[in-house]
N, C-alpha and C positions, 0 to 999 in steps of 0.2 A: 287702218290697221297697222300702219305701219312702226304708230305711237304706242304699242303696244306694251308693256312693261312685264318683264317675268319676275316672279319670287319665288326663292326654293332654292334648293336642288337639282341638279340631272341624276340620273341614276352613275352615271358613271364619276362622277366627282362621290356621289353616297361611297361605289365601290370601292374606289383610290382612298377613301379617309377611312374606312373600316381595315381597310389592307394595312394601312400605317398604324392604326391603333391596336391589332390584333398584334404585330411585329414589335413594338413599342411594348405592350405586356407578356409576351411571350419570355425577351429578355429581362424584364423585371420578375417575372417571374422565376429564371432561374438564379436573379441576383437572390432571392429570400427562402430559395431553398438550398445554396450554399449558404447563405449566410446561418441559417437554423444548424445545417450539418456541422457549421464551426460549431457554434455554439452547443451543441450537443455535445461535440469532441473535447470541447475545453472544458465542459461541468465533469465531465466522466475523468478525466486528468486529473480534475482540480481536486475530487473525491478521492481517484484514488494516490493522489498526494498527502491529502488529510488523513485517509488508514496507513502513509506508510511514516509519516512524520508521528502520529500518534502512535503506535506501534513498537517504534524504533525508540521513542522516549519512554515508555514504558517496560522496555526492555531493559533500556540504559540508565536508567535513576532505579531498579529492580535490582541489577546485578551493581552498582558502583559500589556498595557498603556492606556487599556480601562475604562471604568468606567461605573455604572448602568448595571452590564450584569445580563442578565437574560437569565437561561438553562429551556427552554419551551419545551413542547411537539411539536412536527410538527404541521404547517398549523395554528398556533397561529398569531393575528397578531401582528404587531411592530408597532403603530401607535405612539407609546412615545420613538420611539429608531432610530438612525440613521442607520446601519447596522443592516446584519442577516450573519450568517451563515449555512449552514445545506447542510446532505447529498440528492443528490436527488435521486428517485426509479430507476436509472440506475447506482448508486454506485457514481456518481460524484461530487466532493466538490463544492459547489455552494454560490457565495459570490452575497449579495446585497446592496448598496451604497445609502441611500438618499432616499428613495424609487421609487429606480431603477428596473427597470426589471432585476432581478438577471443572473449570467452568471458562467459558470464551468469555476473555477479559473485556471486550464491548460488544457482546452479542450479536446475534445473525442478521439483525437489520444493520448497522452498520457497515457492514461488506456490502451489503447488493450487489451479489455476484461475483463480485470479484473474493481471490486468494492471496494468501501469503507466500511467501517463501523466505525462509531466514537461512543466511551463511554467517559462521562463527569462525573465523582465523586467531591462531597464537601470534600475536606481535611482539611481546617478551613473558617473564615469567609473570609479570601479572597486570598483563597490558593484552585486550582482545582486542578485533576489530569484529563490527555487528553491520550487517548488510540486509535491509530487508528489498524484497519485490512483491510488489505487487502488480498480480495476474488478473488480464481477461481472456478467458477462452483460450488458456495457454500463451496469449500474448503479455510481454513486460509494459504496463502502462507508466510503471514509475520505480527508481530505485535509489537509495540513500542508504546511508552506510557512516557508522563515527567509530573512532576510536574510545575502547573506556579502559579508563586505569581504573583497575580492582583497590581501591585507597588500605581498604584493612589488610590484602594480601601485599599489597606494597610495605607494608608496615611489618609484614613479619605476622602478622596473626590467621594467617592458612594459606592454604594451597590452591594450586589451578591444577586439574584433573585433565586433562585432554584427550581423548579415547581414541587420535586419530593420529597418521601417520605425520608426523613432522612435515611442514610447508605442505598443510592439507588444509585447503574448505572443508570446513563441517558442514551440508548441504541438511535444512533440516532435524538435526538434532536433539533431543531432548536436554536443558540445560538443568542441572541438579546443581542444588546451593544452598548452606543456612545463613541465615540473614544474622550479620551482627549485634551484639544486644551487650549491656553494662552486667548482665548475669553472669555472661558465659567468660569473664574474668574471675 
């Protein structure tokens, strides 16, 4: 008997390996549930990067060729202005044409859930600076901001309206403006 030959396992080497591999996925387990929470954190950024660069270019190529703009408080009206722009109380840019029933310039899917916030400062008589943010749940995910030279008010052909006190943010605003055209010479 003494030739005996065992094969297998003991129960206690089964336990010590199941000890190690349980320990072993436990940490890989929470290496892919950080690694997911990144990756959740960066698409949600990187989104709301994309509404605040689109946005803010839409804004800025809107008003660069405008002329008569005026930065009013909300709910003012535009009866001497062709165009408005402004944010609406669900965070979304809302443009209005001719006195058009205004419409969110990339509609509500677009946002998923996130808001806007637009600031407008005077830099000279016809030089803004445009600052948008973009909100989750009141938190800032993203913010950018450019300087636009008004090119036809630089030239003499209108004015800049600013309805607010000097070295003031215009937080939210309604922005009124008529777009340049070869007519209106």
């Amino acid at each position: 008997m003494a030739d005996k030959k065992q094969y297998g396992f003991t129960l206690v080497e089964i336990i010590v390996s199941l000890l190690v591999a349980s320990v072993i996925l436990s940490f890989a387990g929470v290496f892919i549930f950080i690694g997911e929470r990144i990756f959740a954190d960066f698409t949600d950024k990187n989104h709301a990067k994309i509404i605040g660069d689109s946005s803010l270019e839409f804004v800025t190529k809107t008003l660069r060729y405008s002329n008569n703009v005026k930065i009013a408080y909300s709910g003012e009206p535009i009866a001497e202005y062709q165009n408005a722009l402004w944010i609406s109380p669900q965070g979304q840019l809302f443009y209005e044409n001719n006195n058009q029933s205004g419409f969110s310039v990339f509609g509500n899917e677009f946002y998923s859930g996130k808001q806007l916030s637009l600031e407008i400062s005077m830099l000279s008589d016809h030089c803004i600076l445009i600052g948008i943010y973009v909100l989750k749940n009141g938190e800032s995910l993203y913010f950018s901001h450019t300087a636009v030279s008004l090119i036809n008010i630089s030239l003499g052909d209108g004015i800049v309206d600013f309805k607010f006190p000097e070295e003031t943010t215009a937080d939210n605003p309604t922005v009124l403006f008529n777009m340049y055209s070869a007519e209106n010479e």
